[in-house]
DRENVOFI-22690 format. One line per field, with one value per residue (C-alpha): x, y, z; residue in three letters; residue number from 1. Coordinates in steps of 0.05 Angstrom, whole numbers. Layout:
REM DRENVOFI-22690
x <- c(X:...)
y <- c(Y:...)
z <- c(Z:...)
residuo <- c(ALA:...)
num <- c(NUM:...)
This chain:
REM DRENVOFI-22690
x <- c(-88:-47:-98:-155:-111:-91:-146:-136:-68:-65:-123:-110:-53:-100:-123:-63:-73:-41:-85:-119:-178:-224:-275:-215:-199:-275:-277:-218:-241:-307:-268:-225:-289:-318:-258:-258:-329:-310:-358:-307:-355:-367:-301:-277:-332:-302:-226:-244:-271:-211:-162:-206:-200:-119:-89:-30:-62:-9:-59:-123:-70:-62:-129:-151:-98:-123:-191:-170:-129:-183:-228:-176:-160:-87:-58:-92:-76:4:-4:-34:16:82:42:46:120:138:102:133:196:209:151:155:79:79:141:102:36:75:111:48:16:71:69:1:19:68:125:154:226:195:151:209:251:200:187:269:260:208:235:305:264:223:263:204:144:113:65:118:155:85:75:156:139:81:114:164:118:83:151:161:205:186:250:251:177:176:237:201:134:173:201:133:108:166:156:82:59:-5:-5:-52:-49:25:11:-38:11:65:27:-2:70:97:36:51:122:96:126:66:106:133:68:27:70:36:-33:-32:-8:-64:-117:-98:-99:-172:-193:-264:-229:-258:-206:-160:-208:-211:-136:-119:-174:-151:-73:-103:-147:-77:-45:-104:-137:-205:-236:-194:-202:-280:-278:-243:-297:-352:-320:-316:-388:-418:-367:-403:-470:-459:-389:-404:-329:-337:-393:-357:-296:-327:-380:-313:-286:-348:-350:-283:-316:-368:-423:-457:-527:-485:-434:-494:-529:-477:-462:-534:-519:-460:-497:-556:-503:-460:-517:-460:-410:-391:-350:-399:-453:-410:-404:-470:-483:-436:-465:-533:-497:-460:-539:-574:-609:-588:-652:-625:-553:-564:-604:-541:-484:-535:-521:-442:-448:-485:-434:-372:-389:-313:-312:-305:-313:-378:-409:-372:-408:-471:-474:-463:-519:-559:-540:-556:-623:-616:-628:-576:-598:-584:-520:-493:-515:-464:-409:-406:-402:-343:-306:-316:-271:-228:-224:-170:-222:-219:-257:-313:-310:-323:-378:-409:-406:-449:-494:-493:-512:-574:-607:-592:-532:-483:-442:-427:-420:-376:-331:-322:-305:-263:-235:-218:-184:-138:-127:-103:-163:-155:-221:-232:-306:-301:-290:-366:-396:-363:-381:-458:-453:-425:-473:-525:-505:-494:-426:-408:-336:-316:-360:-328:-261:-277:-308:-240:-200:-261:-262:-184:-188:-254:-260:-311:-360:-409:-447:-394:-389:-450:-458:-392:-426:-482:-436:-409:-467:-505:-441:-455:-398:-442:-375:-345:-420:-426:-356:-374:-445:-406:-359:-424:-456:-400:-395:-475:-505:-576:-558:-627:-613:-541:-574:-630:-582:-528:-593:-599:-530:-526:-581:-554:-487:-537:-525:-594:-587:-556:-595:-657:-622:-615:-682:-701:-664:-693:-759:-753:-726:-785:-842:-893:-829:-878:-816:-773:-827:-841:-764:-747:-806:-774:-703:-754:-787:-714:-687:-745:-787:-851:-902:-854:-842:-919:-938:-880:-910:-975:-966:-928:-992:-1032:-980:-1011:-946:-968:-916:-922:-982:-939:-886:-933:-954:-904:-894:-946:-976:-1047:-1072)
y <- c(1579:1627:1684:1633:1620:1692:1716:1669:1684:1756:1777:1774:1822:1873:1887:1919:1993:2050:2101:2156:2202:2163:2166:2134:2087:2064:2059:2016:1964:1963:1954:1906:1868:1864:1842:1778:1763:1767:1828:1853:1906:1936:1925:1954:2022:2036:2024:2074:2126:2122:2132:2194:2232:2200:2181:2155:2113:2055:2009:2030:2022:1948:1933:1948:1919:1851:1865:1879:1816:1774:1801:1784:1854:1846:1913:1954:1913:1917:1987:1998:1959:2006:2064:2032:2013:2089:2101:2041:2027:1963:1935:1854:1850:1892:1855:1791:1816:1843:1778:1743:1790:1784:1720:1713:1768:1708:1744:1687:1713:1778:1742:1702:1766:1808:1738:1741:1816:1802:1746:1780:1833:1786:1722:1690:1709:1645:1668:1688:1630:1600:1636:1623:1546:1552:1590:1540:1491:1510:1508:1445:1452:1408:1399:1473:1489:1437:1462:1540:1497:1467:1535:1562:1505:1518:1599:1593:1522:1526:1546:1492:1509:1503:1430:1409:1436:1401:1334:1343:1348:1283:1244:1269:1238:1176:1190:1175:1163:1235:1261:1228:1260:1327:1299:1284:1345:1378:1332:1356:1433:1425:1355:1375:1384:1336:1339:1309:1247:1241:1241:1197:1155:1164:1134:1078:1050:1051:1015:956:980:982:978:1035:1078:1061:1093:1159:1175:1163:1208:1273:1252:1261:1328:1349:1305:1347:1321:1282:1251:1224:1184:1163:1143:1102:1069:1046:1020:982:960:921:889:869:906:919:942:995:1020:1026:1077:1118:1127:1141:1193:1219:1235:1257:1312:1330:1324:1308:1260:1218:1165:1159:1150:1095:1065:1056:1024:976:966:959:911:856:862:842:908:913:959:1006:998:1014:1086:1096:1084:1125:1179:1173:1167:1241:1266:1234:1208:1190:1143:1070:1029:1052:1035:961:955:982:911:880:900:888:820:807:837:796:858:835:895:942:909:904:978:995:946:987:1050:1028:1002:1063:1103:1030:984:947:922:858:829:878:856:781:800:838:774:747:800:797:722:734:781:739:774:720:748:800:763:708:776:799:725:717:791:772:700:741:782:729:728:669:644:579:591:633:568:555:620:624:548:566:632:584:530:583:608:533:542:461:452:507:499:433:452:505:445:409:469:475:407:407:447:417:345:333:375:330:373:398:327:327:397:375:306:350:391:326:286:357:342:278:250:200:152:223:240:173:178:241:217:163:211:250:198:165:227:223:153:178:242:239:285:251:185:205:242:178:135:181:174:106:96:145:95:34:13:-3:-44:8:56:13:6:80:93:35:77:144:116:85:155:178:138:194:221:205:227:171:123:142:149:76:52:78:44:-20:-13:-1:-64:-106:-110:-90:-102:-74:-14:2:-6:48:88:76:87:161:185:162:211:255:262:289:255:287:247:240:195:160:138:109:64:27:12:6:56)
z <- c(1849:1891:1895:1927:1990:1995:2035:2081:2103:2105:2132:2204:2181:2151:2229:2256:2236:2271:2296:2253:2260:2292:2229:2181:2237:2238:2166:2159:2219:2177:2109:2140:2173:2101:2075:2122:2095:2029:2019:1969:1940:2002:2030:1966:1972:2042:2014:1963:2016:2064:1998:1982:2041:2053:1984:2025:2074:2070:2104:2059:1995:2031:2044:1968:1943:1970:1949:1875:1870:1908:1848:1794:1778:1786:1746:1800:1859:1849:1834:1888:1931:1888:1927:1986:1978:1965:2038:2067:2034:2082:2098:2094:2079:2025:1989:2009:1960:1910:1902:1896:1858:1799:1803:1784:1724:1709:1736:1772:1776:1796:1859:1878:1879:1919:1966:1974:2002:2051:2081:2088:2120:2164:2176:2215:2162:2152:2098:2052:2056:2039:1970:1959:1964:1921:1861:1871:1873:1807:1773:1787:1841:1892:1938:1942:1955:2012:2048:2044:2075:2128:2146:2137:2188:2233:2236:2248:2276:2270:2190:2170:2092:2098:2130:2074:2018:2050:2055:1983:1952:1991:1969:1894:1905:1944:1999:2051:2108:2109:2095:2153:2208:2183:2171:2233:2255:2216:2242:2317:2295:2269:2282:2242:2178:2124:2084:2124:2148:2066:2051:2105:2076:2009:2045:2071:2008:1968:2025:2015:2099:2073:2132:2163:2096:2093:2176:2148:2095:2139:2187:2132:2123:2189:2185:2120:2096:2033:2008:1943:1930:2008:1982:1917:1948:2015:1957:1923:1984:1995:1932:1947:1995:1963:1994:1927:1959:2012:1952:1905:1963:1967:1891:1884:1939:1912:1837:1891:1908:1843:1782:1732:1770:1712:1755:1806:1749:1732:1790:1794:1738:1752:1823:1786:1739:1795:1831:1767:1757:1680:1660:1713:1694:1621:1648:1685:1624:1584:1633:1623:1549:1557:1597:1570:1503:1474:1531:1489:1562:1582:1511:1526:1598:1568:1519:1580:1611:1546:1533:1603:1585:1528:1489:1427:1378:1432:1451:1381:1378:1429:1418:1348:1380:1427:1371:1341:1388:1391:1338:1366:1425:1407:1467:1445:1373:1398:1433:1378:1346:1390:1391:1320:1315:1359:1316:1256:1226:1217:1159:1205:1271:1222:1209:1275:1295:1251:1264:1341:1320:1276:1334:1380:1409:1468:1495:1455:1460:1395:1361:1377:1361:1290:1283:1296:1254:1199:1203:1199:1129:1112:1112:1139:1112:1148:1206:1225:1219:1279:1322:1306:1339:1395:1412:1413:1474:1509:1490:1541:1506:1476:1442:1406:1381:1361:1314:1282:1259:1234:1197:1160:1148:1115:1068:1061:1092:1134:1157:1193:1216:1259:1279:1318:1334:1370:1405:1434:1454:1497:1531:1541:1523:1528:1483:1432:1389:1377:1369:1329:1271:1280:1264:1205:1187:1188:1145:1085:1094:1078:1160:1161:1230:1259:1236:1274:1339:1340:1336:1385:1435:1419:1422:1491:1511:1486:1458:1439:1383:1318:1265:1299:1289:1210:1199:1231:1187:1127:1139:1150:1094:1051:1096:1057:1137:1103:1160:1211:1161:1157:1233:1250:1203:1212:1287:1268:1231:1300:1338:1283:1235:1168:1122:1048:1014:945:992:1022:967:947:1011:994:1059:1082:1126)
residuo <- c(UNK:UNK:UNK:UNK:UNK:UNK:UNK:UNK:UNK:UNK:UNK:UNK:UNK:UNK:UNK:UNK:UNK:UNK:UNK:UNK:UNK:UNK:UNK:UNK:UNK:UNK:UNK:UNK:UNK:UNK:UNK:UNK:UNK:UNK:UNK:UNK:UNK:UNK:UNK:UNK:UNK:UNK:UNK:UNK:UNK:UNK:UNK:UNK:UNK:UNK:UNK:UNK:UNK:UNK:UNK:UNK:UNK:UNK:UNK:UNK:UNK:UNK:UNK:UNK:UNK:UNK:UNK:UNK:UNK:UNK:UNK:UNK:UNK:UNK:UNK:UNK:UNK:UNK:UNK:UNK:UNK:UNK:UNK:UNK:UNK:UNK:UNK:UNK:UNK:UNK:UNK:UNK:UNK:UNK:UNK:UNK:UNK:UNK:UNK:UNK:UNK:UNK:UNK:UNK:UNK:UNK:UNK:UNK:UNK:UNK:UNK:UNK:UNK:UNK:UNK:UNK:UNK:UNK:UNK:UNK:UNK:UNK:UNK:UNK:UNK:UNK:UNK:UNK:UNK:UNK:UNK:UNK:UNK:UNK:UNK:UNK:UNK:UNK:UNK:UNK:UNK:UNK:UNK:UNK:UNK:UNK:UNK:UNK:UNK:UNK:UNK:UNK:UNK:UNK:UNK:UNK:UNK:UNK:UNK:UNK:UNK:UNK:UNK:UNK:UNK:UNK:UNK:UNK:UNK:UNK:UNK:UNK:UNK:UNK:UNK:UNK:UNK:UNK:UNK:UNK:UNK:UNK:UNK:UNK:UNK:UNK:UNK:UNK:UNK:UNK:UNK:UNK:UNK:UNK:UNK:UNK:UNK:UNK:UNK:UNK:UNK:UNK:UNK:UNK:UNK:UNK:UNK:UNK:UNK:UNK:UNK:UNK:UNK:UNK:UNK:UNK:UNK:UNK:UNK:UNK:UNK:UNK:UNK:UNK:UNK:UNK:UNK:UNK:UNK:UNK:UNK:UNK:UNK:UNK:UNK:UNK:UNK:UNK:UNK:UNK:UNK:UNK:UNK:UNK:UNK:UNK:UNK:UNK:UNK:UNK:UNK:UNK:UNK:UNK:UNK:UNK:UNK:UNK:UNK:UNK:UNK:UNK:UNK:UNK:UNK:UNK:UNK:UNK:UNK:UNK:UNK:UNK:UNK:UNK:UNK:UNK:UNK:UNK:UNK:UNK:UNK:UNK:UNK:UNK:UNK:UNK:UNK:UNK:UNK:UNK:UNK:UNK:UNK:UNK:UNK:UNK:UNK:UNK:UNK:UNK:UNK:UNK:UNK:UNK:UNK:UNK:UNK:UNK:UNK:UNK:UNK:UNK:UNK:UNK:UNK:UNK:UNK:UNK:UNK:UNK:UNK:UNK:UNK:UNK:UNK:UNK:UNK:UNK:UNK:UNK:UNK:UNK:UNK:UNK:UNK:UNK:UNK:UNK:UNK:UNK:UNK:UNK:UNK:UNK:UNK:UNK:UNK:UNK:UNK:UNK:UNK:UNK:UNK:UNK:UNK:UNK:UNK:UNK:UNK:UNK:UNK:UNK:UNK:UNK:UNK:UNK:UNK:UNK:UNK:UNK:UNK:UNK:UNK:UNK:UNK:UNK:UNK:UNK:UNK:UNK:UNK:UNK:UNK:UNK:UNK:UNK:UNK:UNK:UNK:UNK:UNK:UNK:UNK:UNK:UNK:UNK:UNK:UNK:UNK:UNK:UNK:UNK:UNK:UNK:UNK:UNK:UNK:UNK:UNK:UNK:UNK:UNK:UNK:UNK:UNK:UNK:UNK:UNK:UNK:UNK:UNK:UNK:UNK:UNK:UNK:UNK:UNK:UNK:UNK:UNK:UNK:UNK:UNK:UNK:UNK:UNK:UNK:UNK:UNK:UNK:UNK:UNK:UNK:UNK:UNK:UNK:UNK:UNK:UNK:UNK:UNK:UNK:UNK:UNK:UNK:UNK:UNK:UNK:UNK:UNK:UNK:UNK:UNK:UNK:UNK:UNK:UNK:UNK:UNK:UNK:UNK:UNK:UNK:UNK:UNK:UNK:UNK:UNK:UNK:UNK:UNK:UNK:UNK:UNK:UNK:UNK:UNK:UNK:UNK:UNK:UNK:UNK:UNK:UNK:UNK:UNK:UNK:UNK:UNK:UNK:UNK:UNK:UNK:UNK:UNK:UNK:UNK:UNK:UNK:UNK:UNK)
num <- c(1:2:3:4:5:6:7:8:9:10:11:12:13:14:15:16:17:18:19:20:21:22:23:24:25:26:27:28:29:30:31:32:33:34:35:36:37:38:39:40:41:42:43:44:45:46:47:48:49:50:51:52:53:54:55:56:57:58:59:60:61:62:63:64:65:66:67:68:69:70:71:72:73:74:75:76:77:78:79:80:81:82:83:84:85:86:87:88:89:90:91:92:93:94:95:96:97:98:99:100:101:102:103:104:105:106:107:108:109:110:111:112:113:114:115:116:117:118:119:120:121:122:123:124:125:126:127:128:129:130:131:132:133:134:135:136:137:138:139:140:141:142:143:144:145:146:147:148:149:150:151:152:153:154:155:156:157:158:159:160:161:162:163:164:165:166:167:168:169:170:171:172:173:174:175:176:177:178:179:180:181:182:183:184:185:186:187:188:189:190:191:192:193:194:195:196:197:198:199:200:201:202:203:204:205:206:207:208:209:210:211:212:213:214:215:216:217:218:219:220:221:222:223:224:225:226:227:228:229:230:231:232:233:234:235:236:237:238:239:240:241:242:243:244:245:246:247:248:249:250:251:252:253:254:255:256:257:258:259:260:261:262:263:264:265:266:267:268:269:270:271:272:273:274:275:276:277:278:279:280:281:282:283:284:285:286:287:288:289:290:291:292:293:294:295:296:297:298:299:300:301:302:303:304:305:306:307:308:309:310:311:312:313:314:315:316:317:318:319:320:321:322:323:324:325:326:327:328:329:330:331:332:333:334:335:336:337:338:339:340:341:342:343:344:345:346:347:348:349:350:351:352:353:354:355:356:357:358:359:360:361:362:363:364:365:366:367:368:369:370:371:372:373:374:375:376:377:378:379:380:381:382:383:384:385:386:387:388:389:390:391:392:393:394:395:396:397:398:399:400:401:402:403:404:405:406:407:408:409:410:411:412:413:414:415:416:417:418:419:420:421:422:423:424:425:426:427:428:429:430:431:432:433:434:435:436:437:438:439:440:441:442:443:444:445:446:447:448:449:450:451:452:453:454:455:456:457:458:459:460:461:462:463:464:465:466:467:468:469:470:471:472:473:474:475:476:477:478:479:480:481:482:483:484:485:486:487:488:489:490:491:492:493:494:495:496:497:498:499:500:501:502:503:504:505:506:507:508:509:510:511)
């Protein structure tokens, strides 16, 4: 970390030279120009040349030296600043490199040692109390580093790494109000630094300004089109507002710009999501899965999507693989269950119901799904004891009523099955489905009357319904109304019901 900000601070340094033959002076301002541009191979050819004709050129021993820790070759770099220390026994620059140099080596006691020296030497050399606060920094040190920054600041005011540094370690302690005095400091030294507009931003999102943050990141991104986090992070900020179709451009942007962003991938998909553009959301979780694929959430939001879609083998297909990485999920193992029930699996979607109610599982709703996945493997005992406990919780559910009297009267328990036909149909007197099974109820229990006024109503709800007609002519014909028996039934066969020939038969009416 060190080495990448070294460049920066020492190489207005490297320009002071004294004066030599005016070919080696030449040669260093040309080494030294390189150097600035980061033209390390030439910088480092011309280095090379001045060394050969002066082996103790203190300032070519300087200048390579930066070069060969800029390039990571850090044995030759601090030997190359020992040879300069043997020409220059007190120089404060020198001490300064071969602080930082050692540290890099992982010499920390070493760089601290050397950073001592060169400060004693220099009280006012802001750079080295710069790389002191940054060793410190690395070894967790953090009281220490940011008194060395603020002497840094205070020996050279304008030191704007030594203001970001500073401002990065109060934000890691959340101490924000100490760091804005500096950020602000740092935004009047180069008021076209992105950075800054983004931390600032980055400040006010965690204090809740969104509007404020939201101005920051647009700000770094008329200062630099190209920043992909400036994207992500104003997308998420208009995401909190709400602005799905505006946060949804700039995530697209921001994946535009960085090919793998996994969050802002994300993101989107979400955005895609909230809008209703599942097909699109799915393409996008696909994407995270490929670049992150231990990530359980993304495989919950892509069943989401799916079920939206109403794409249950895919969903169940996903739901899997985030249980998978967390089988504790229980949210994700009810919603397998659903999944589950729509492609017909109701063993399994029974298991993971059942699964989540052990869990604790609170939404009562999972009363009803297990109930259906029950009823669908004929499992009516057990099916009506979860409408009990689901209609415990919403007794204004009639058709809730209703299933559970299904459940009892394909047990034969007729008396319970009109009991809960009744309950449904208070809740909706003109329920015909309720009425139409309560008429069938009532007519196993030998309530033939009943049974008839049932199906007077379901036919006046609907007087084309040819099974209601045939079924109130059989309770007719059982409640000894032959004629009125064999009209209802003759008039289902007009509505073209096919009864089974061997039962009508045995009717015995004349068609």
């Amino acid at each position: 970390m060190l080495a990448l900000r070294f460049f920066y601070i020492v190489c207005g340094l490297l320009l002071t030279t004294t004066v030599y033959a005016q070919n080696i002076n030449d040669l260093l301002i040309s080494a030294n120009g390189k150097l600035k541009k980061k033209d390390y191979r030439g910088a480092l050819t011309e280095y090379n040349e001045v060394l050969a004709r002066e082996p103790q050129n203190p300032r070519g021993l300087e200048g390579r030296a930066i070069v060969q820790l800029e390039t990571g070759n850090l044995p030759a770099a601090i030997d190359d600043v020992n040879r300069w220390l043997r020409i220059e026994q007190n120089n404060h620059r020198g001490y300064a490199y071969r602080g930082l140099i050692k540290s890099e080596m992982g010499d920390t006691d070493g760089g601290l040692r050397d950073l001592d020296r060169a400060i004693a030497l220099e009280p006012k050399f802001a750079e080295a109390f710069y790389y002191r606060g940054s060793i410190k920094q690395g070894l967790g040190d953090t009281k220490g580093a940011i008194a060395d920054l603020e002497r840094s600041i205070a020996a050279k005011p304008e030191f704007d790494q030594a203001y970001q540094d500073i401002i990065g370690l109060y934000l890691e302690r959340g101490e924000v109000d100490k760091a804005m005095p500096y950020l602000q400091k740092s935004m009047e030294l180069n008021p076209k630094k992105k950075e800054n507009y983004a931390t600032r931003g980055m400040i006010l999102a965690k204090q809740k300004k969104v509007t404020e943050a939201e101005a920051d990141f647009t700000k770094a991104i008329e200062l630099d089109s190209t920043d992909a986090d400036a994207y992500y992070q104003r997308g998420l900020l208009l995401k909190a507002q709400q602005k799905y179709e505006e946060a949804l451009n700039d995530f697209t942007k921001a994946v535009q710009l960085k090919k793998e962003f996994e969050l802002a991938y994300y993101e989107r998909a979400t955005m895609q999501n909230l809008l209703g553009n599942y097909k699109e959301a799915v393409n996008d979780y696909k994407r995270v899965m490929e670049l992150n694929p231990f990530n359980p959430n993304v495989y919950f939001d892509a069943a989401t999507a799916s079920l939206n879609m109403e794409d249950y083998r895919s969903a169940e297909q996903y739901l899997t693989s985030s249980l998978s990485y967390n089988y504790g999920d229980v949210e994700a193992t009810y919603y397998r269950g659903i999944a589950r029930s729509h492609i017909k699996d109701y063993r399994g979607a029974d298991a993971d119901f059942s699964r989540a109610i052990t869990s604790n599982y609170k939404d009562v709703n999972i009363y009803k799904e297990r109930a259906l996945a029950r009823m669908a493997l004929s499992r009516y005992d057990q099916a009506a004891s979860d409408w009990t406990k689901y209609i415990e919780k919403t007794p204004q559910d009639a058709p809730a009523f209703y299933f559970r009297g299904v459940c009892y009267f394909k047990q034969f328990q007729y008396d319970k099955a009109v009991a809960s036909f009744d309950e449904a149909i208070k809740l909706v007197p003109d329920y015909e489905n309720a009425l139409f099974d309560r008429a069938a109820a009532r007519a196993n229990a030998k309530n033939y009357d009943g049974a008839i006024a049932d199906y007077d109503k379901v036919l006046q709800l609907d007087p084309q319904y040819a099974v209601a007609y045939y079924n109130r002519g059989r309770v007719k014909l059982d409640s000894k109304k032959h004629d009125e028996g064999c009209s209802d039934i003759r008039k289902a066969i007009e509505l073209h019901y096919k009864p089974d020939e061997k039962e009508l038969r045995k009717l015995n009416c004349s068609l």
